[in-house]
C-alpha positions as CSV (number, residue, x, y, z in Angstrom):
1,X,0.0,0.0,0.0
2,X,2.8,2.2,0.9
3,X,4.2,2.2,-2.7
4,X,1.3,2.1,-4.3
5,X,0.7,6.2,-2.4
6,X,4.2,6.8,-3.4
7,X,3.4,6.4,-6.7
8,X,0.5,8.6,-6.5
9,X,2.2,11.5,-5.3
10,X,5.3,11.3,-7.1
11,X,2.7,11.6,-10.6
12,X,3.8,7.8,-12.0
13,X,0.8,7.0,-11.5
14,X,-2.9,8.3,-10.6
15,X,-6.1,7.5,-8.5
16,X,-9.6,7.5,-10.6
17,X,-12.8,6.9,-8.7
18,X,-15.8,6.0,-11.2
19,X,-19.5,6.5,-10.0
20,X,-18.3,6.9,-6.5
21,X,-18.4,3.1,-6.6
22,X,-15.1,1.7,-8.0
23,X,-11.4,3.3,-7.1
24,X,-8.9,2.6,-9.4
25,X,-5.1,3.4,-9.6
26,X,-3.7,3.5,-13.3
27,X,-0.1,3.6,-14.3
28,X,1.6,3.7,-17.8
29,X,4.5,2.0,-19.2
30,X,6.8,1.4,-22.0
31,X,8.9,-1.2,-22.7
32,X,10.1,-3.4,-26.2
33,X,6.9,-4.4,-27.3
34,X,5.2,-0.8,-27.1
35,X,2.7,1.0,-24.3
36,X,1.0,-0.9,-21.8
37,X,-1.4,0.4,-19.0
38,X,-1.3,-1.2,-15.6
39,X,-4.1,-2.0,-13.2
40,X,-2.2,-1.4,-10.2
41,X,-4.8,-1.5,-7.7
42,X,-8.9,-1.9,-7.8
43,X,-11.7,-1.8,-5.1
44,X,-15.1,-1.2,-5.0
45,X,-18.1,-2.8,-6.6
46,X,-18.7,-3.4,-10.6
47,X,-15.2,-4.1,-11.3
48,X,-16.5,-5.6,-14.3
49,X,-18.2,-3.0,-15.6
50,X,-15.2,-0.7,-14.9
51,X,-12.5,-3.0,-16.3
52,X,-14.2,-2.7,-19.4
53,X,-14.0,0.9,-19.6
54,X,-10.8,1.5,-18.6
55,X,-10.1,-1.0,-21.5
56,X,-12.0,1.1,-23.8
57,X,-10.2,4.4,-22.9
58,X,-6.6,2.5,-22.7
59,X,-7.3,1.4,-26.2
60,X,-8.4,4.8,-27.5
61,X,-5.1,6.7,-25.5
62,X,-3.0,4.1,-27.6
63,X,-2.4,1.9,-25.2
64,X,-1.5,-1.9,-26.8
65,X,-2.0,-4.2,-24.0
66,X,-3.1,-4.0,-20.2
67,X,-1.5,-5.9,-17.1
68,X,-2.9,-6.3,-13.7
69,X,-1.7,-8.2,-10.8
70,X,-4.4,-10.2,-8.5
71,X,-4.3,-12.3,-5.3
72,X,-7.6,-13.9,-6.9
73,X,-6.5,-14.6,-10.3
74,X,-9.1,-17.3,-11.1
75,X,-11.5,-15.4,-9.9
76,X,-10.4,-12.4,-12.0
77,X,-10.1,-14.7,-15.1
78,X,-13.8,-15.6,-14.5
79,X,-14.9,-12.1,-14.4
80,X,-12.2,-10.7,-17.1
81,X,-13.2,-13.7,-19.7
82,X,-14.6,-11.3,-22.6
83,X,-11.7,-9.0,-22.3
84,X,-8.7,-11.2,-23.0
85,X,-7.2,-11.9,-20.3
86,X,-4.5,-14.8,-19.7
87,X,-1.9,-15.7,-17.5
88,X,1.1,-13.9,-17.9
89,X,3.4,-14.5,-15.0
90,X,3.2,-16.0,-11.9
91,X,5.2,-14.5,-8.5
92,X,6.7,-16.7,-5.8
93,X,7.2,-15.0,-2.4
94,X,9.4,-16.0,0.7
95,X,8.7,-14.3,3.9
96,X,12.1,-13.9,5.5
């Protein structure tokens, strides 16, 4: 959460609220294969709904693909299933 409010203030990357329902934080980047928009963080309620839009907004700011990270990612695959989504990557953590 911490770095997630860092990135906020320091401008990479920004807070969006839609319908006073949903909060979003949204953060560009750039790399070999062109401009991708990341779903850094997401609560609320309609996340479905929401997803789609910001999909529809990435897609019209140029944006080629979009990445989000989950703790629920078969549960986000359910819900995500007529946007695209697939597995990308998976993270292994060791609490030291």
């Amino acid at each position: 959460m911490r770095q997630i409010i860092s990135e906020v203030e320091q401008g990479a990357a920004r807070l969006f609220c839609a319908d006073r329902e949903c909060y979003f934080v949204l953060r560009g980047e750039t790399d070999f294969s062109g401009r991708e928009l990341v779903i850094v963080a997401m609560a609320g309620k309609n996340a479905v709904k929401h997803t789609k839009e910001i999909h529809q907004r990435a897609k019209r700011a140029g944006y080629q693909t979009i990445r989000l990270h989950t703790l629920k990612p078969a549960a986000m695959l359910r819900m995500g299933r007529g946007l695209g989504y697939q597995p990308a990557e998976t993270i292994l953590r060791a609490v030291l």
